[in-house]
C-alpha positions in Angstrom: 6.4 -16.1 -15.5 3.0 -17.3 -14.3 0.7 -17.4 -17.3 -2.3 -17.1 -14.9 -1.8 -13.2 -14.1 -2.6 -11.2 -17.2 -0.3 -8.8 -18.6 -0.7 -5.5 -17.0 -0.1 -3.0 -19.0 1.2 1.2 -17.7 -2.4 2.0 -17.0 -3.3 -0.8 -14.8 0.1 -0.9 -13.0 -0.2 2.7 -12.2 -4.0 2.4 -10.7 -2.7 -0.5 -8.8 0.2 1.4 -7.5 -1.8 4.9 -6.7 -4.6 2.6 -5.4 -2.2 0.8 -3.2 -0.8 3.9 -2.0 -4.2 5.6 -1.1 -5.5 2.7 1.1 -1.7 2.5 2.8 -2.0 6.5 3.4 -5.1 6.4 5.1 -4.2 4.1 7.8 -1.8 6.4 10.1 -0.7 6.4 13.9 -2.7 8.8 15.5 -5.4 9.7 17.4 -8.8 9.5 17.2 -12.1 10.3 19.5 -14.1 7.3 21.1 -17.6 8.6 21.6 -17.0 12.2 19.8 -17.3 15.0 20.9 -14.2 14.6 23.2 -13.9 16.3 26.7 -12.0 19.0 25.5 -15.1 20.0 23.7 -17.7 19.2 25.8 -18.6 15.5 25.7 -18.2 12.7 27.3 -15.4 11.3 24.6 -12.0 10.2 25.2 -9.1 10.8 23.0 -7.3 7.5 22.1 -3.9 6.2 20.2 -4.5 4.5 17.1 -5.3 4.2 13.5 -7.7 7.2 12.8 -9.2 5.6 9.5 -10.1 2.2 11.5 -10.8 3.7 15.1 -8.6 1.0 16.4 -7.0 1.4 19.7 -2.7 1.3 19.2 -0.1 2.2 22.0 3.4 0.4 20.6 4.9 0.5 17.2 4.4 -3.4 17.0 0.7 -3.3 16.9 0.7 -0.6 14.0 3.2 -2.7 12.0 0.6 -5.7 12.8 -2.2 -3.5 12.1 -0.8 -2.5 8.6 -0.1 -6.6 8.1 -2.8 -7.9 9.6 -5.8 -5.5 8.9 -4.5 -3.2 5.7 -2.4 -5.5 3.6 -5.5 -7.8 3.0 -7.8 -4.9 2.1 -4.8 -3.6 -0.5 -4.4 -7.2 -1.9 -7.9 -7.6 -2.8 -8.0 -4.5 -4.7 -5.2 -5.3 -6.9 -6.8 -8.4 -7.5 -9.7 -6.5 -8.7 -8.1 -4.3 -10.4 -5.9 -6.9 -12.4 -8.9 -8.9 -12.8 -7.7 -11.7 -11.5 -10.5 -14.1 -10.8 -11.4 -15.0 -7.3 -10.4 -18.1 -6.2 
């Protein structure tokens, strides 16, 4: 074992975890408005594919999965580094 992470104990695995979790749930393939209200209420907005949480524009399955990757799995690593307290490097 790498004597440089701490030992985690319930508490902090479980806020890592249900941390981990919230910032995965909020990224979802849907849709979102560009330039709210949309058209179908009046304005001048368009309805587009993609992450809702972001506003980023996604049309295939691959740019979600590189969207998750790319985008969210940074954002979730640094938390748990955080909330580890695992000095920044």
């Amino acid at each position: 074992m790498d004597d440089t992470l701490p030992n985690m104990d319930r508490e902090t695995t479980t806020r890592l975890f249900q941390s981990a979790k919230t910032e995965l749930m909020r990224h979802t393939w849907d849709t979102f408005v560009d330039d709210p209200p949309s058209v179908a209420a009046g304005g001048i907005g368009v309805v587009i594919p993609g992450c809702r949480a972001c506003h980023k524009r996604i049309n295939t399955n691959d740019q979600y999965l590189r969207h998750l990757s790319d985008d969210v799995l940074p954002v979730i690593l640094r938390k748990a580094f955080e909330i580890a307290g695992v000095p920044k490097v």
